[in-house]
N, C-alpha and C positions, 0 to 999 in steps of 0.2 A: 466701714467699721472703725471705730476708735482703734489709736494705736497705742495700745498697750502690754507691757513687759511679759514676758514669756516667764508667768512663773510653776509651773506646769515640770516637774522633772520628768527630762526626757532624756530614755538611754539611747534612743536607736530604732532602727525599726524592728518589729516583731512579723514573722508566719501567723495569719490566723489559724488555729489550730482546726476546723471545721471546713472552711472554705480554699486555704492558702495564700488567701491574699496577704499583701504587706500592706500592716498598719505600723502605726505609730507606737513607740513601744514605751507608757507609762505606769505608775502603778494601777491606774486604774485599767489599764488593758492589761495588763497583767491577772487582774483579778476575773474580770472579763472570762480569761482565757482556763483561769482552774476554772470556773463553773460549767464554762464548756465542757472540759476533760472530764469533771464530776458529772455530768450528762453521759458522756459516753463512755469513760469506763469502769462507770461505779455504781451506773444510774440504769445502765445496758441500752441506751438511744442509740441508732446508729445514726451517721453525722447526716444521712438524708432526709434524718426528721427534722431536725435542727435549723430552723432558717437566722442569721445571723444581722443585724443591723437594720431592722425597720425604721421608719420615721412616718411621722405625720407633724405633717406642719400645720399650725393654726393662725389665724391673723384677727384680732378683734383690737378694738381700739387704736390700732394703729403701733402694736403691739405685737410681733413676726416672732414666733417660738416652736425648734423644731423637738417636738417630745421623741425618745429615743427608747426602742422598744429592744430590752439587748440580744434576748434569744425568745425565738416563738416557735412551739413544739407542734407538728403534725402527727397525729396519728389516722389511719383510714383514709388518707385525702383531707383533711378539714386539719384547720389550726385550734387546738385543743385548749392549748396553756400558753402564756407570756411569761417572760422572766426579768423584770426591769432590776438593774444594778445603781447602787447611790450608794455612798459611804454615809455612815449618820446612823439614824433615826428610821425605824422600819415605821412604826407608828404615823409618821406624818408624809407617809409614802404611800400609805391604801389607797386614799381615795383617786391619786392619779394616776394607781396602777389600774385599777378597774375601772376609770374612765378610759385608757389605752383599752384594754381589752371588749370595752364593750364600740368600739370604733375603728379600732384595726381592721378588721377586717368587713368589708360595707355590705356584703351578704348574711352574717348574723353574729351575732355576741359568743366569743371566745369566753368558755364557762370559767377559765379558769386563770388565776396571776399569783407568780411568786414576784414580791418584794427581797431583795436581799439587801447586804453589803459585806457579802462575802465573809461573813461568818457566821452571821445567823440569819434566819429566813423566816417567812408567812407565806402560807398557801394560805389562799382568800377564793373563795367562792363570787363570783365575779354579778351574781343576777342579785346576792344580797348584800353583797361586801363583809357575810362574813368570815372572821378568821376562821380555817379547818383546820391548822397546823401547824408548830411552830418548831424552827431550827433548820438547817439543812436538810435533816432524815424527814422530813417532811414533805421535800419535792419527793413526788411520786416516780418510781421507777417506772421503767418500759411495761415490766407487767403489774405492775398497780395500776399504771395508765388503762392499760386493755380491760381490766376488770370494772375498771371505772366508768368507763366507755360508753356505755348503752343506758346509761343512768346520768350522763350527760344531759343538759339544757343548750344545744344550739339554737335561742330564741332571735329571730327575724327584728333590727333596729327599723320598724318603718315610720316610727315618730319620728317627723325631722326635729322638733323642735327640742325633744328628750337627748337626741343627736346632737347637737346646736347645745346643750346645755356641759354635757360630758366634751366635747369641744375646748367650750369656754373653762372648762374646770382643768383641762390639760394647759390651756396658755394661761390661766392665771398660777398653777403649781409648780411647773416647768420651767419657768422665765427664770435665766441665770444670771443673776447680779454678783459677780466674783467681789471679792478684796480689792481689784486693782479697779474698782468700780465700770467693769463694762460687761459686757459677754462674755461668760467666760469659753473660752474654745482655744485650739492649736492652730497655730497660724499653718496653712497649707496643708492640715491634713484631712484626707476625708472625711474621715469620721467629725470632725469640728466643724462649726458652724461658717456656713458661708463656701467652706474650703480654699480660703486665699490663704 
């Protein structure tokens, strides 16, 4: 990995609020961490639903991008909803959320993805990509979720190639080219790329 300046403000390390582990404590794991808390206790999730820090890595071209899935919600056994976090632009963040979502999981398509950056939000319907919802008050609580439930689309990905294309749409959206022109990541932290 190129070696490049740490520009990244970092207070320390942080409790992950969900799981306990110790991460690296920046603004954006900070941000991170209320949308957790707004899961669980605003949202009524209990933290067993909440799976924390997925990845799927992709390789085309010669081209190694690990896309970062921040929270992905179970309900019933099955992973229901994704919640990818990026500061910016929600608009130019759909389509790589419901690429995640229709490949997270290799047994069938996760119906549902919130886009944030932690102040306003899209709930996206994952089989059309379209918007259902918009703002925070739009991620669905615990019993919105249940009601919702049985009107779910858990559709089976057995096209590889439809697979192989949502793939390629995660490593070409995902690839971080920071300011300091390289990868952008935390040196040695897990959650950062590589984790050196």
């Amino acid at each position: 990995m190129a070696d490049i300046p740490l520009h990244h403000i970092v207070y320390g390390t942080c409790t992950d609020y969900v799981t306990g582990e110790t991460l690296t404590d920046t603004d954006d794991e900070r941000t991170r961490q209320q949308l957790a808390r707004l899961l669980v206790e605003e949202k009524s999730y209990p933290k067993s639903a909440l799976e924390m820090r997925r990845k799927i890595e992709t390789l085309f071209a010669g081209q190694f991008v690990v896309s970062k899935v921040d929270i992905t919600v179970h309900h019933e056994g099955r992973r229901c909803m994704i919640i990818r976090y990026a500061p910016g632009s929600l608009v130019t963040r759909e389509r790589s959320a419901v690429a995640a979502a229709r490949v997270l999981d290799k047994e069938y398509r996760i119906p549902l993805a919130v886009v944030t950056n932690g102040k306003d939000a899209e709930l996206l319907d994952t089989e059309t990509g379209e918007v259902l919802g918009t703002s925070l008050a739009a991620i669905p609580a615990m019993a919105e979720l249940a009601q919702m439930f049985d009107k779910l689309h858990f559709a089976p990905l057995n096209d590889r190639a439809k697979s192989e294309r949502e793939l390629r749409i995660l490593n070409a959206f995902d690839v971080e080219i920071c300011c300091a022109g390289g990868p952008c990541a935390l040196p040695r932290a897990p959650e950062g790329r590589g984790g050196d």
